[in-house]
C-alpha positions as CSV (number, residue, x, y, z in Angstrom):
1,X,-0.5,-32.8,-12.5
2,X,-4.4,-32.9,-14.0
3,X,-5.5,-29.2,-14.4
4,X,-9.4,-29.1,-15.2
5,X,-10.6,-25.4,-15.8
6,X,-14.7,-25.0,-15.5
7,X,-17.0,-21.8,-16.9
8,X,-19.8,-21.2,-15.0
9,X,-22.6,-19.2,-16.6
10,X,-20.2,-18.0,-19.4
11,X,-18.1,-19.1,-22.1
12,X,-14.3,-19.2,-21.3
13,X,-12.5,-17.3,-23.5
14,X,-9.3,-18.9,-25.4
15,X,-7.1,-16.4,-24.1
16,X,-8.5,-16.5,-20.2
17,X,-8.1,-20.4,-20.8
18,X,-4.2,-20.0,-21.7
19,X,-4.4,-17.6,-18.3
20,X,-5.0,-19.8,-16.0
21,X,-3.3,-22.6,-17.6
22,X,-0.5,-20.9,-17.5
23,X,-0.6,-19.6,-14.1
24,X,-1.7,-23.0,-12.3
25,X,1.6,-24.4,-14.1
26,X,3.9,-22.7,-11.7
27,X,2.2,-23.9,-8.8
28,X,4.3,-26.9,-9.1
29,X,7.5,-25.1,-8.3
30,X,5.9,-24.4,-4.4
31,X,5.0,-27.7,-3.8
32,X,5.5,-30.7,-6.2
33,X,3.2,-33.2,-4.6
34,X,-0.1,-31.5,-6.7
35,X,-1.9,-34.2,-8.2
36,X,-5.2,-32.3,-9.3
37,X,-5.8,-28.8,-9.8
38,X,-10.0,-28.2,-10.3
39,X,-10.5,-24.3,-11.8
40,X,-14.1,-22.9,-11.5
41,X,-14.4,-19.9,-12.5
42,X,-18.0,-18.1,-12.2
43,X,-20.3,-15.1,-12.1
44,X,-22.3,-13.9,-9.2
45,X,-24.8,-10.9,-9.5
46,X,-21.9,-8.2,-10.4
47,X,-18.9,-10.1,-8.9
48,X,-16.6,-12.5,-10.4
49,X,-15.4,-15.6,-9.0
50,X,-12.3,-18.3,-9.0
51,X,-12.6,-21.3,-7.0
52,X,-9.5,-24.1,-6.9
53,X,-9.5,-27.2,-5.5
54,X,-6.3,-28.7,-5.2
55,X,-5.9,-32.2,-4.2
56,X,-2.5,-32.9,-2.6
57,X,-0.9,-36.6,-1.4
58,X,-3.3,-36.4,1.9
59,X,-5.3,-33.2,1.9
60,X,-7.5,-31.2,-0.4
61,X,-7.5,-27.3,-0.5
62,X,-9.9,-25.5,-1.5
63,X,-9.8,-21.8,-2.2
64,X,-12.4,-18.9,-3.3
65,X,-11.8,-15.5,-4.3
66,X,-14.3,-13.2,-5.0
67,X,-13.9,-9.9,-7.2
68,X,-15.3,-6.7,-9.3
69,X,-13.0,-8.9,-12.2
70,X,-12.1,-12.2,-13.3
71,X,-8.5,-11.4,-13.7
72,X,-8.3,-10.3,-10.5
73,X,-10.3,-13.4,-9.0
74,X,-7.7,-15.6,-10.5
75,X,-4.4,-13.7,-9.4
76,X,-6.1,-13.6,-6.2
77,X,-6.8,-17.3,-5.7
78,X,-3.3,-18.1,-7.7
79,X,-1.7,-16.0,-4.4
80,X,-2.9,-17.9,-2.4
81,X,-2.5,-21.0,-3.6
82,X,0.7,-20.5,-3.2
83,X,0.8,-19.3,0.9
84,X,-1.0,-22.5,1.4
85,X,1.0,-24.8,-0.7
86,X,4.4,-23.5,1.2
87,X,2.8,-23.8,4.3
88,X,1.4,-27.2,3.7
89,X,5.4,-28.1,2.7
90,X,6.7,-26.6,5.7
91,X,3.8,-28.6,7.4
92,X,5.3,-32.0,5.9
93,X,8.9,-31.6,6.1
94,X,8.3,-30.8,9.7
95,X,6.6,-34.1,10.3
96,X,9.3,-35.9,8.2
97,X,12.2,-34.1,10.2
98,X,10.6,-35.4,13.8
99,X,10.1,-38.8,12.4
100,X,13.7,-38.8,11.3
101,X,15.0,-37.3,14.3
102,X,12.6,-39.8,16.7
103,X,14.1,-42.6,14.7
């Protein structure tokens, strides 16, 4: 999995860097086909942004969480990420189970 973390309008502190790093990392355990994980993080006006863009074997998701903090933001997006990943793996092993069972 390719994890590329973007500051927009700010610089990314070390420590926020390790963060999300460390955060995006366990999104394997929901669903193991990630290929690319894309991290913008941002500031607009007096709000705080975290956008991912995950790129899965078919299918990209794309998530945006908006917040007074950039902590918050992250977790936010990070939560989720992970709803959508377990539903886009119930998604698949639905398909494979009818094309299995139609076979």
């Amino acid at each position: 999995m390719n994890l590329s973390i973007t500051a927009r309008r700010f610089k990314l502190p070390d420590a926020m860097k390790h963060y999300v790093e460390q955060k995006a990392s366990k999104l394997d355990r929901y669903y193991d086909g990630i290929i690319k994980i894309d991290v913008i993080l941002g500031w607009e006006k007096l709000t705080r942004f975290a956008e991912l863009k995950i790129d899965v074997n078919s299918k990209q998701i794309v998530i945006k969480e908006i917040s007074e903090d950039m902590r918050k933001s992250i977790d936010l997006a990070l939560d989720r990420a992970e709803r959508q990943l377990k539903k886009h793996k119930s998604k698949i092993r639905k398909i494979e189970k009818d094309i299995i069972n139609s076979a």
